[in-house]
C-alpha positions in Angstrom: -41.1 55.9 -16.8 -40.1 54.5 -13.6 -40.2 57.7 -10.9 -36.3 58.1 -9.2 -37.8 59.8 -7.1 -40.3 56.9 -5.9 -39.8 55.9 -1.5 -38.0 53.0 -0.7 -35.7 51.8 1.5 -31.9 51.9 1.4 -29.8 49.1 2.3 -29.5 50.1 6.0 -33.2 48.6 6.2 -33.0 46.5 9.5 -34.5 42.5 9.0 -36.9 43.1 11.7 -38.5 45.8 9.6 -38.4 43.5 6.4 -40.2 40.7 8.6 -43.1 43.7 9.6 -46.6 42.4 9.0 -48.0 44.1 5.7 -50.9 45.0 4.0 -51.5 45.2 -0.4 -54.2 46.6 -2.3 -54.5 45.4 -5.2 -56.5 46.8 -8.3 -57.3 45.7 -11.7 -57.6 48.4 -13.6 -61.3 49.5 -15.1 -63.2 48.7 -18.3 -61.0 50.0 -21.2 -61.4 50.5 -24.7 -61.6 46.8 -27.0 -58.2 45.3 -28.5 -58.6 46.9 -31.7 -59.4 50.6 -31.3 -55.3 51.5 -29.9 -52.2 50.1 -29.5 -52.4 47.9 -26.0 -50.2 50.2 -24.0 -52.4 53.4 -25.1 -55.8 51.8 -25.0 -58.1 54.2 -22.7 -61.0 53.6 -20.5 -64.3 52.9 -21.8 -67.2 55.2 -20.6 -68.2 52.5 -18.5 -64.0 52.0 -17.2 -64.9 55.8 -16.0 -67.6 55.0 -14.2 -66.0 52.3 -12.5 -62.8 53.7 -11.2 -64.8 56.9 -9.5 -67.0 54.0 -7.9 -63.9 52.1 -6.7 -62.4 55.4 -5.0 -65.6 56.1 -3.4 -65.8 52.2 -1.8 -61.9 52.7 -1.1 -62.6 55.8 0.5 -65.7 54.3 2.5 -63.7 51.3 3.4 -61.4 53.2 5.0 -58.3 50.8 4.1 -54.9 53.1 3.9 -52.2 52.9 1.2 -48.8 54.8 2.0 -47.6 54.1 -1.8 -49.6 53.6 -5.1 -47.5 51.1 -7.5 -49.2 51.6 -10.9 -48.3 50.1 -14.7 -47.4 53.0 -17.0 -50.3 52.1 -19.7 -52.8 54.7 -20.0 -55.9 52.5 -18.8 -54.0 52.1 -14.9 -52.4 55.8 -15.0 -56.3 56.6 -15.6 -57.8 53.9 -13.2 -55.7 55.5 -10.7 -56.3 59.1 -11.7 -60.5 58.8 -11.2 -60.2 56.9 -8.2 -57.6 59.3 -6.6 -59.9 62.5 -5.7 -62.3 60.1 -3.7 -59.4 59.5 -0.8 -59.4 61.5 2.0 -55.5 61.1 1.6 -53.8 61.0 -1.7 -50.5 58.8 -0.9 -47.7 59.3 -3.9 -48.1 57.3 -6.9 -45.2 55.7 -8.9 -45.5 54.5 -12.4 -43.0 51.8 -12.5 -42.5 50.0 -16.3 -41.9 46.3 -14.6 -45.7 46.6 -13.5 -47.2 46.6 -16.9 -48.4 43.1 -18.1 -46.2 41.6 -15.3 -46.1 37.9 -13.8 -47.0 37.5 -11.1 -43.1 36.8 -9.8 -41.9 40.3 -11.3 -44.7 42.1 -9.2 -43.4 40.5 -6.0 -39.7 42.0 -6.9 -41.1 45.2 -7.3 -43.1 45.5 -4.4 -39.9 44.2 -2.3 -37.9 47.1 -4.2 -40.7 49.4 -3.5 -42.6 48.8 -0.8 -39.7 48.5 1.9 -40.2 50.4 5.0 -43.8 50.9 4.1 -46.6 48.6 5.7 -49.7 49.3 3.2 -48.7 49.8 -0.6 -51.5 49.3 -3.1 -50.5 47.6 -6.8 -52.5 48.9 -10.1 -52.2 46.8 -12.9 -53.4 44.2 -15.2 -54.8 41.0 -15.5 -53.4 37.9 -15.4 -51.3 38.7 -13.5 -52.6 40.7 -10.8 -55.2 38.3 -10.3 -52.6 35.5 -10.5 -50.3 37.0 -7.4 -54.0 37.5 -5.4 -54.9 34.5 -5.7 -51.3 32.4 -4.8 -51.0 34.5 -1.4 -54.6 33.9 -0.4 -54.5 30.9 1.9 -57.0 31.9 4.4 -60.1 34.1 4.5 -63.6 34.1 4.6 -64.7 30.8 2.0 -67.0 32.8 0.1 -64.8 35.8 -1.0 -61.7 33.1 -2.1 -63.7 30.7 -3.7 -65.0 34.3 -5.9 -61.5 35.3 -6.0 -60.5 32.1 -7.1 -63.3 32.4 -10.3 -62.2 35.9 -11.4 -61.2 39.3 -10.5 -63.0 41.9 -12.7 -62.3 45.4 -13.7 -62.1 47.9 -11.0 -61.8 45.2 -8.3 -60.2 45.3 -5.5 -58.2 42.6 -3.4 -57.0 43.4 0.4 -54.4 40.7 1.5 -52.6 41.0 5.0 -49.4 39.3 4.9 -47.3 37.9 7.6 -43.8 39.2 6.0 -42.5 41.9 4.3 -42.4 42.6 0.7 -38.8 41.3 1.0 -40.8 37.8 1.9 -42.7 37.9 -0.9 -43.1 35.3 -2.7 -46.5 33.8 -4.9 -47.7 31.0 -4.0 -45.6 30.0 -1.4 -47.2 28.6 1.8 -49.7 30.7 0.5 -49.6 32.5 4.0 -51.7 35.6 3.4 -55.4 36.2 4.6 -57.9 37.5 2.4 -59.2 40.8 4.3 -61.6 42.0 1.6 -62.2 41.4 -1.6 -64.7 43.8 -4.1 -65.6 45.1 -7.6 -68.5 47.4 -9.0 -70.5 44.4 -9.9 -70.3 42.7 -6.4 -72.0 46.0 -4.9 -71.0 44.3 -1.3 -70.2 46.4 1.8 -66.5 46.2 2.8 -65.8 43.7 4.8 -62.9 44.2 8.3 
């Protein structure tokens, strides 16, 4: 389900734009439906996954953090995630639904944002825990105390991680010097103001 058609760089891409300061979203997807009601892959948000996704594109759209790219997992839960928090941005960036992102280590998700995210400084990621909140947490090394030591406990549905990275995608590796800063961090429950 991966799009062809998805933006990334060619070859040609210069190292000085590879070494370009970035910026990741990253999302768990909302509330969905329990274990048993659907297969994992076609499990649906819950009434209250619904709820929280339009919230989350309201605070995005509030914050006013930008994304050039949306990387999203394929499974219906983060297509739908996506799809409710989408009409809440001012600007609707393209969104690519790339198979590697669905119930990916955190490793894999760093290969496909370098594939992906080259020539692009802010890309958000949709997708699933443990991994998502795995790769937030290994390239937080610095940011306000408060907001890591919460990230460090969990990162529930609908929630939202901003890390600004040194490097490019291409650089991107978990966990190692752990050189990102922690810009923001939210979810529904939190109910905090966005934080520059």
């Amino acid at each position: 389900m991966s799009s062809a058609a998805a933006p990334h760089a060619t070859s040609s891409s210069s190292s000085s734009d590879s070494a370009a300061p970035c910026r990741l979203l990253l999302v768990r997807h909302a509330k969905a439906v329990p274990k048993h009601v659907a297969e994992d892959f076609e499990r649906s948000l819950s009434d209250r996954g619904r709820a929280e996704a339009a919230e989350t594109g309201r605070w995005l759209a509030a914050s006013g953090f930008e994304f050039h790219l949306v990387l999203c997992s394929p499974a219906r839960r983060t297509r739908e995630t996506w799809e409710l928090i989408a009409p809440a941005l001012p600007d609707v960036p393209p969104a690519v639904y790339d198979d590697t992102v669905y119930d990916a280590a955190p490793e894999a998700l760093a290969t496909v944002l370098a594939e992906r995210g080259a020539g692009l400084s802010h890309v958000m990621l949709v997708g699933h825990n443990t991994g998502i909140h795995e790769l937030a947490t290994s390239l937080c090394g610095t940011g306000p105390p408060e907001l890591l030591e919460r990230l460090r406990e969990e990162l529930p549905t609908s929630g939202v991680v901003v890390v600004d990275l040194p490097g490019g995608w291409e650089d991107l590796t978990p966990g190692d010097g752990r050189g990102g800063r922690l810009t923001a961090f939210w979810a529904p429950a939190h109910q905090d103001p966005p934080e520059h």
